[in-house]
Every structure is written in structure tokens, then in C-alpha cells.
C-alpha positions in Angstrom: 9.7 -7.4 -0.5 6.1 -9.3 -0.6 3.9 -7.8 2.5 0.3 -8.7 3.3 -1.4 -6.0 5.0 -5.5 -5.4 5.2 -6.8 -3.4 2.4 -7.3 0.0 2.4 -9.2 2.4 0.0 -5.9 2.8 -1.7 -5.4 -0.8 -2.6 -9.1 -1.2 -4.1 -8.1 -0.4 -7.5 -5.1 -3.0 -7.7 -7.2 -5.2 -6.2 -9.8 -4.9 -8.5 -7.2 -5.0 -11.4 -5.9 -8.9 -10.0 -9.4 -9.5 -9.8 -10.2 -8.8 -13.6 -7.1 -10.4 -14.3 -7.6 -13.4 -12.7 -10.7 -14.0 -14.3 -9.7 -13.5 -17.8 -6.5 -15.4 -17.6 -8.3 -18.4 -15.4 -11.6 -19.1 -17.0 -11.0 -18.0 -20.8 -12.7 -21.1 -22.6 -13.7 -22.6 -19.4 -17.1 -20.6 -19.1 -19.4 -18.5 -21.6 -17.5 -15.6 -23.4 -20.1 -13.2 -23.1 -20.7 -13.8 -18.9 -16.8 -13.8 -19.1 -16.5 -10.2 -20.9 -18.9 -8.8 -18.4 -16.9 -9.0 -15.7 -14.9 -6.0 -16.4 -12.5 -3.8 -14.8 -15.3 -1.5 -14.1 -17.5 -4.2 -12.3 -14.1 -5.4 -10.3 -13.8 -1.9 -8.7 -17.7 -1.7 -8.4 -16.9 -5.0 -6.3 -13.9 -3.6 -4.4 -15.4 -0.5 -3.0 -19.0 -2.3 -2.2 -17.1 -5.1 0.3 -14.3 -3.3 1.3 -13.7 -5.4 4.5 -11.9 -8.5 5.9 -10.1 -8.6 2.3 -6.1 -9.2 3.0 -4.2 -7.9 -0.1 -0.5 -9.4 -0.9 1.7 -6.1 -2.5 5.3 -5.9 -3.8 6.2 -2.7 -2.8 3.4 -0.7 -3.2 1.6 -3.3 -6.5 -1.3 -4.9 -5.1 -0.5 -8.4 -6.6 -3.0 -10.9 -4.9 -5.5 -10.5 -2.3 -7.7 -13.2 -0.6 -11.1 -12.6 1.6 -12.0 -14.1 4.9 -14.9 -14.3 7.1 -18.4 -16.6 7.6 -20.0 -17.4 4.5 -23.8 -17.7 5.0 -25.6 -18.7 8.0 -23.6 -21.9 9.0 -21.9 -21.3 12.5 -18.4 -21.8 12.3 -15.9 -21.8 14.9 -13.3 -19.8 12.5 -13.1 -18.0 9.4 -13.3 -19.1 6.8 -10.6 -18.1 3.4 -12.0 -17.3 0.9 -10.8 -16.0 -2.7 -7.5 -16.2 -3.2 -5.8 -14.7 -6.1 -2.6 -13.6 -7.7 -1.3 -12.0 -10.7 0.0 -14.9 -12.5 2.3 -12.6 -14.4 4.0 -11.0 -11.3 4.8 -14.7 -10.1 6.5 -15.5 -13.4 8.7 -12.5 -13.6 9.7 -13.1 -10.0 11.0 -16.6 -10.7 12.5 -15.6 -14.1 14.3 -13.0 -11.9 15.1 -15.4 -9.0 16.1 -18.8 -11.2 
């Protein structure tokens, strides 16, 4: 069953790992190879544990398998949140349908 919960420090490392992913599988040949290898796994983490809050991570089970952020971005007042950075594991959504259809 698919749950969306806020994160906690023991969802930073899957949701650093759907980060990485995301951006390897997305942008491969879309942007410059060498600005694409530097975001690693490493630098994902480094991202998850310095803005830890108002992230909402999607999990199956206990898999962290998309998360998105939320909040103001910049100064512009804003009667709501904003959403921000969605993203899933592309994988995990084609094993589910193969396993559904």
C-alpha cells in the first residue's frame, strides 16, 4: 500500500536515492554530462539532510519511492504553498503496472 507521510530522518536516504535517480534517468542528454555526473548520490543525501523540512515523501511499504517539497519560494507573498519538486522512481511505477495489468 502507497502512503504519503512527512519525511523523517529515516526516509532521507531513499529520498535522496529518488532524487539521484530522477535526475539521471530525466535529464541524461538533455543537459551537460559532466553538471549531470556531479549530482551524485552523495550530493542528494548532502541535499536531504541540509532541507529536511516541508518535504512529503510517497513510500510502499517502508521504500521511499517519490517525494515532493512544499512551501514559499522567495519573497513573493502567496496566499498558499506552493508544490514544488515532485518525483518518482520511474521504475517502481513500471513494476507496479506490470504487476497490476
Amino acid at each position: 500500500m502507497i502512503t504519503i507521510t512527512s519525511m523523517t530522518p529515516a526516509d532521507m536516504d531513499g529520498k535522496a536515492y529518488v532524487h539521484h535517480q530522477s535526475w539521471q534517468e530525466t535529464y541524461k542528454g538533455l543537459i551537460d554530462a559532466n553538471y549531470l555526473a556531479s549530482m551524485t548520490l552523495e550530493k542528494c543525501q548532502s541535499i536531504a539532510r541540509r532541507f529536511p523540512d516541508n518535504i512529503l515523501v510517497a513510500k510502499d511499504e517502508d521504500r521511499v519511492i517519490g517525494f515532493a517539497g512544499y512551501g514559499l519560494i522567495g519573497m513573493i507573498p502567496c496566499p498558499t504553498p506552493e508544490r514544488y519538486m515532485p518525483y518518482m522512481s520511474l521504475p517502481h511505477i513500471t513494476d507496479r503496472e506490470s504487476a497490476i495489468g
